[in-house]
C-alpha positions in Angstrom: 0.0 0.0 0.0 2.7 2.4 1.0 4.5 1.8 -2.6 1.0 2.2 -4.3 0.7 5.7 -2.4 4.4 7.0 -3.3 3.8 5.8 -6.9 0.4 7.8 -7.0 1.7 10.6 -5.0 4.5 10.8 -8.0 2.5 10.8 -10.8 0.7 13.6 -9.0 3.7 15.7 -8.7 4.8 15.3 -12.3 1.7 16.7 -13.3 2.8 20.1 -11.9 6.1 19.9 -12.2 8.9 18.1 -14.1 12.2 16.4 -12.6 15.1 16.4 -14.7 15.2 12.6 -14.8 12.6 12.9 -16.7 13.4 15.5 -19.1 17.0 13.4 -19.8 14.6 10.0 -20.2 13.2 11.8 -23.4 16.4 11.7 -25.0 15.5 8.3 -26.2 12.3 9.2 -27.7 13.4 12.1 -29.4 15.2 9.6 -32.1 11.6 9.1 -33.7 11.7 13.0 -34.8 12.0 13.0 -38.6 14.2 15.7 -40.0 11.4 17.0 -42.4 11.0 20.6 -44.3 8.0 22.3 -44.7 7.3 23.5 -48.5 8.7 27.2 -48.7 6.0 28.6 -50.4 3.0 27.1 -48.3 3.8 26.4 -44.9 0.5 26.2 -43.1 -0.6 25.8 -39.3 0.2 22.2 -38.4 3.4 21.5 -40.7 6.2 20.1 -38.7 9.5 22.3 -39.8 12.5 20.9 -37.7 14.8 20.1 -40.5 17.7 20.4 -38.7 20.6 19.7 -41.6 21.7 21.4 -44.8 19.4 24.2 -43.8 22.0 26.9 -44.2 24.4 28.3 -46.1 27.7 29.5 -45.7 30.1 31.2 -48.1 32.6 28.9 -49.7 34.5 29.9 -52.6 34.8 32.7 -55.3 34.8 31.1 -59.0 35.0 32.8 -62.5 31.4 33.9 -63.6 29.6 31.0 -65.8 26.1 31.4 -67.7 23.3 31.1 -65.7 24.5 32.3 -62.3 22.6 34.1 -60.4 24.0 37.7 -60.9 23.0 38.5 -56.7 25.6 36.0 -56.0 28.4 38.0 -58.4 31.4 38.4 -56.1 31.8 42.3 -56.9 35.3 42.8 -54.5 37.0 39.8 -56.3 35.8 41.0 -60.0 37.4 44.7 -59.1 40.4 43.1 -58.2 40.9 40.7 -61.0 38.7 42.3 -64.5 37.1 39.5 -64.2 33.5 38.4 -63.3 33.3 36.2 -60.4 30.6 34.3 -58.6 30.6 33.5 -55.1 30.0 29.5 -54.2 28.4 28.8 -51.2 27.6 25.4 -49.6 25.5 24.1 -46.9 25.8 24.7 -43.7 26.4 21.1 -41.3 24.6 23.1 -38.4 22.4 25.7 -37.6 21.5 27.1 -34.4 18.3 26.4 -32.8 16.7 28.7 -30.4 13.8 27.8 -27.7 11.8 30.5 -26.3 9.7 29.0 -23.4 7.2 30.8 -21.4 7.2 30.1 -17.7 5.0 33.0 -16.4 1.8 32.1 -13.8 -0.7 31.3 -16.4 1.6 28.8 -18.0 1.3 27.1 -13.9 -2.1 25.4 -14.7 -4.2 22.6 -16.1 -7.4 21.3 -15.3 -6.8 17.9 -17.1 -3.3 16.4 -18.3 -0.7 17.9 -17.2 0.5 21.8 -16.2 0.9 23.7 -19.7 4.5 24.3 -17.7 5.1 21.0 -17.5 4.5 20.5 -21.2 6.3 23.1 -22.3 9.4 21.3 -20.6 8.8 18.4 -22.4 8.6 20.0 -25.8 11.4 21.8 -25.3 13.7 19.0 -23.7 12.8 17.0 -27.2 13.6 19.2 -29.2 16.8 20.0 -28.0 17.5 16.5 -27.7 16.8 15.8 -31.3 18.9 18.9 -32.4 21.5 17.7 -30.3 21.6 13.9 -31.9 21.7 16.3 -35.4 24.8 17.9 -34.0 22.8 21.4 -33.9 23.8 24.2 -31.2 21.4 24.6 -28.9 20.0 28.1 -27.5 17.2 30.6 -26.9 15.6 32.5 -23.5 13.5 30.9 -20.7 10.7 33.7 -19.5 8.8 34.8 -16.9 7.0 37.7 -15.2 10.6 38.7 -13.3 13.0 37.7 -15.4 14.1 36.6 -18.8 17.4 33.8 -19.1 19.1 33.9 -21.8 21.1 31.2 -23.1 23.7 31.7 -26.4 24.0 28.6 -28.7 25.9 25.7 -27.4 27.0 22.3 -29.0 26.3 18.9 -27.2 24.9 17.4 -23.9 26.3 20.1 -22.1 24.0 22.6 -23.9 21.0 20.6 -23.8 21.5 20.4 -20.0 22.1 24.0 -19.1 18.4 24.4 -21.1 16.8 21.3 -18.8 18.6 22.5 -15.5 17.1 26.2 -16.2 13.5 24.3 -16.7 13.3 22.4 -13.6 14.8 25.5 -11.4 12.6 28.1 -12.3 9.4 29.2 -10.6 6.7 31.5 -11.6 6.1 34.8 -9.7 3.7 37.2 -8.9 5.1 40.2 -10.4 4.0 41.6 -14.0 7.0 43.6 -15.0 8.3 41.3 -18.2 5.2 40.7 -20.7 4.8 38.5 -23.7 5.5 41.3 -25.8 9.1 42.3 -23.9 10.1 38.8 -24.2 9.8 38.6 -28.0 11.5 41.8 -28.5 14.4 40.4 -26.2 14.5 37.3 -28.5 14.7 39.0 -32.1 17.9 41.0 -30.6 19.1 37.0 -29.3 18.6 35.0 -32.3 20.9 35.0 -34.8 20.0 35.0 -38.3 19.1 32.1 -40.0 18.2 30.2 -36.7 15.2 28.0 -36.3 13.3 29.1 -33.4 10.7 27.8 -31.4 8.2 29.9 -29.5 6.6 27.4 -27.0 3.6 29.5 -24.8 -0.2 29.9 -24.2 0.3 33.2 -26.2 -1.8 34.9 -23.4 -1.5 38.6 -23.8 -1.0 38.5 -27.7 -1.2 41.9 -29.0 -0.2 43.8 -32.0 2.8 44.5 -31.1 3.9 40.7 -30.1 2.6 40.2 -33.4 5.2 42.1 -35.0 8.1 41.0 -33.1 7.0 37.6 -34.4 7.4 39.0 -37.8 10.1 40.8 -37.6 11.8 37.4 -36.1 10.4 35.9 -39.7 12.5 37.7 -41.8 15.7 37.0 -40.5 14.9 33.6 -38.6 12.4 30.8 -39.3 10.0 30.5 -36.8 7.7 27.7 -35.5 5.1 28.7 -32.5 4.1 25.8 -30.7 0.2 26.8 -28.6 -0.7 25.1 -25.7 -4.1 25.6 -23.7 -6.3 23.4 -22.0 -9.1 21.7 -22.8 -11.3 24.2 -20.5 -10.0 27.0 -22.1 -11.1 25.9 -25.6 -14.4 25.3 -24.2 -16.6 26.0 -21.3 -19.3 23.2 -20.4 -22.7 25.2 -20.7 -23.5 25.1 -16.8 -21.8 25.8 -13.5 -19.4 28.0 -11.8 -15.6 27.8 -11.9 -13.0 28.8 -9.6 -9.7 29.2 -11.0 -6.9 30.2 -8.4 -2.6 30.4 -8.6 -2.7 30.6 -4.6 -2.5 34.4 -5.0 -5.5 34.9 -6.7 -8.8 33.6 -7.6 -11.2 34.8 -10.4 -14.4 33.0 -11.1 -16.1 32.4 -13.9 -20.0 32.0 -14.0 -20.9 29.8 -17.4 -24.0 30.4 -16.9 -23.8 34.6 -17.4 -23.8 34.4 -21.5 -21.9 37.6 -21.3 -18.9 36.3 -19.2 -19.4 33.2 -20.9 -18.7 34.9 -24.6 -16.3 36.8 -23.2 -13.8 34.1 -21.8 -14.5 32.4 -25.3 -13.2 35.4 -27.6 -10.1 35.4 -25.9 -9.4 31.9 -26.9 -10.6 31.9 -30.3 -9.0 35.2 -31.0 -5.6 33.7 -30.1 -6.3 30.6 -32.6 -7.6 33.0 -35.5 -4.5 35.2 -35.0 -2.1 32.3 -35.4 -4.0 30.5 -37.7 -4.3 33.7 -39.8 0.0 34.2 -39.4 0.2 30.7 -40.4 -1.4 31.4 -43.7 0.0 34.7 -44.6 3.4 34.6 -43.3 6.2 32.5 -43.7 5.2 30.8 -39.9 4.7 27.5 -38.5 2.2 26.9 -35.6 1.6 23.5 -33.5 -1.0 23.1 -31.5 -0.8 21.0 -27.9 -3.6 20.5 -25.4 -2.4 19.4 -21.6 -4.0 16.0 -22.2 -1.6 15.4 -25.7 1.5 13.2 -25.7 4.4 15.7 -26.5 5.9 13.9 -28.9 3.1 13.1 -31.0 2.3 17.0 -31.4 5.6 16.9 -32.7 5.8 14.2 -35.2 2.0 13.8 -36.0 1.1 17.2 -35.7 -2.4 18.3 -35.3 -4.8 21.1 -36.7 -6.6 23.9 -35.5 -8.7 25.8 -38.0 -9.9 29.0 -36.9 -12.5 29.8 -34.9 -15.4 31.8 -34.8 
């Protein structure tokens, strides 16, 4: 009985929180993440886009011009030097920097099924750095909350992956608001070098316009895949009852049966899904979808969709 209790008492615990044991125990699993490339020209919400070899290029050689180069790639220093026309060669990169962005503020702290959207976000992250790490990627990006946003440059093997999963398991949320969604972003497009794949991994609570366009702006130089997690209650209400929803600090209630209230609490959702869904299709953005309940890596390697709402 007492082992039965312990056991139960665990499963309880990794529900709100993750240990590192079990963040390095998804190393193994991270293997059955397929190094896959979204189509340039049509990426839409659901599309899977860690390819993480041969992604980028790096300048190799300088060569004398031949017909059908492409004349943006005409080396101009080399050709004043030498009268000649040359063309600049460039090959593949072998790696390519991957940045994680993970939101740890209070509303991330919470689940009323599955496990905390916290606690998800750790295991998305932790297997995604472990496949970039078996593809000999460098791995880097910030962690975030209210009070404070860690920063972490690129770094090659177990060592980097582990500095990411210690940061995880050691951070708490906090009560303050002085670091918002917005702040974080705008931190992250000054972090992440061009031609990074990043990863945004959050509840997107407080998207605004702004956010919006540090997402874009992190496009142009970067490419970006947002990964949205929520929980089942948010997507939907049940039609009856009253609900308590509390961080220890505070408590706010909401009454399903005021249709007011009840619309209310719904917009915010679907305005969150429409906005992705809607940078999805008219940007060059990738957005994953991840209820509390969903196994991590399936979101991953059998990605889901969320059409818009309305």
């Amino acid at each position: 009985m007492k082992t039965s209790a312990s056991s139960t008492k665990h499963a309880a615990e990794e529900r709100v929180s993750i240990s590192l044991k079990a963040l390095i125990d998804l190393a193994k699993f991270s293997t059955h993440i397929q190094q896959k490339k979204a189509p340039a020209t049509n990426r839409q919400s659901g599309q899977y886009v860690a390819h993480f070899k041969g992604r980028g290029m790096a300048f190799d050689e300088s060569r004398l011009y031949q017909p059908g180069d492409d004349i943006r790639s005409l080396d101009w220093r080399v050709t004043a030097r030498t009268g000649k026309v040359h063309t600049k060669v460039f090959k593949e990169e072998r790696e390519r920097p991957i940045f994680l962005s993970i939101d740890n503020r209070a509303a991330m702290h919470f689940a009323t099924r599955g496990v905390f959207k916290s606690v998800q976000a750790a295991k998305l992250a932790a297997l995604i750095a472990w496949s970039a790490h078996h593809h000999g990627d460098r791995i880097g990006g910030q962690l975030f909350s209210e009070d404070q946003c860690l920063e972490f440059k690129p770094q090659n093997g177990q060592r980097g992956v582990l500095r990411l999963l210690n940061a995880l398991i050691k951070t708490t949320p906090a009560p303050a608001t002085a670091l918002d969604l917005s702040q974080a972003l705008a931190r992250l497009t000054q972090h992440a070098h061009p031609g990074s794949l990043v990863y945004i991994i959050s509840d997107f609570r407080g998207l605004t316009d702004k956010t919006i366009t540090h997402i874009i702006n992190l496009s142009h130089h970067c490419e970006v895949a947002l990964i949205f997690l929520y929980d089942p209650l948010e997507r939907q209400l049940p039609k009856h009852g009253q609900f308590h929803f509390t961080d220890e600090l505070r408590t706010v209630l909401i009454d399903a049966d005021d249709a007011s209230a009840l619309a209310n609490y719904q917009h915010q959702f679907t305005q969150r899904v429409n906005t992705l869904s809607q940078l999805a299709r008219q940007k060059r953005i990738s957005v994953l979808h991840c209820c509390t309940t969903d196994d991590p890596l399936t979101c991953l390697t059998q990605p889901k969709k969320i059409t818009a709402l309305t």
